[in-house]
Steps between C-alpha positions, in 0.01 A plus 500: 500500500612422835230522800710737679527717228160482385367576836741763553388659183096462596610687843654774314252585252199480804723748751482759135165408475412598861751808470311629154169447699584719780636757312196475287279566847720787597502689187291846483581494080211277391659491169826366633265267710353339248801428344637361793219264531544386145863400633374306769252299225822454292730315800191306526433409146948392499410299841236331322682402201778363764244344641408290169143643465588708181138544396441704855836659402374603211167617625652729773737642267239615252175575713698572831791694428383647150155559456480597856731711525329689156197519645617669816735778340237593271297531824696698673587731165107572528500578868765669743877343446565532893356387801275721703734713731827370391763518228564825310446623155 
């Protein structure tokens, strides 16, 4: 792959990365947060794997984007789905 194109392509997938984080912050829907987050872990896990470190592509894609994302919608199910004076039901 060509440098320009590869770098290019890193550039891309960081300015979604950045964009899925901030929406991530501004969200009152903790549900739709966490997912959010999970889409930030999965950029990362592709930039890794770009990258050539597939075994910390691999890692974040299963632990970072999966499992964490599990464990925070099932806590959130337990508790209240929206933030404290925001969002509506």
């Amino acid at each position: 792959m060509n440098s320009t194109i590869f770098l290019a392509l890193v550039v891309f997938l960081f300015i979604i990365m950045i964009s899925l984080a901030v929406a991530t912050v501004l969200s009152k829907d903790l549900i739709k947060a966490a997912i959010l987050l999970a889409g930030v872990s999965l950029i990362a896990s592709v930039v890794f794997a770009l990258l050539r470190a597939p075994d910390v592509a691999m890692a974040e894609a299963s632990i970072g984007s999966a499992l964490t994302a599990i464990i925070l919608v099932y806590a959130i199910r337990r508790t209240n789905r929206y933030e404290e004076g925001g969002g509506s039901r």
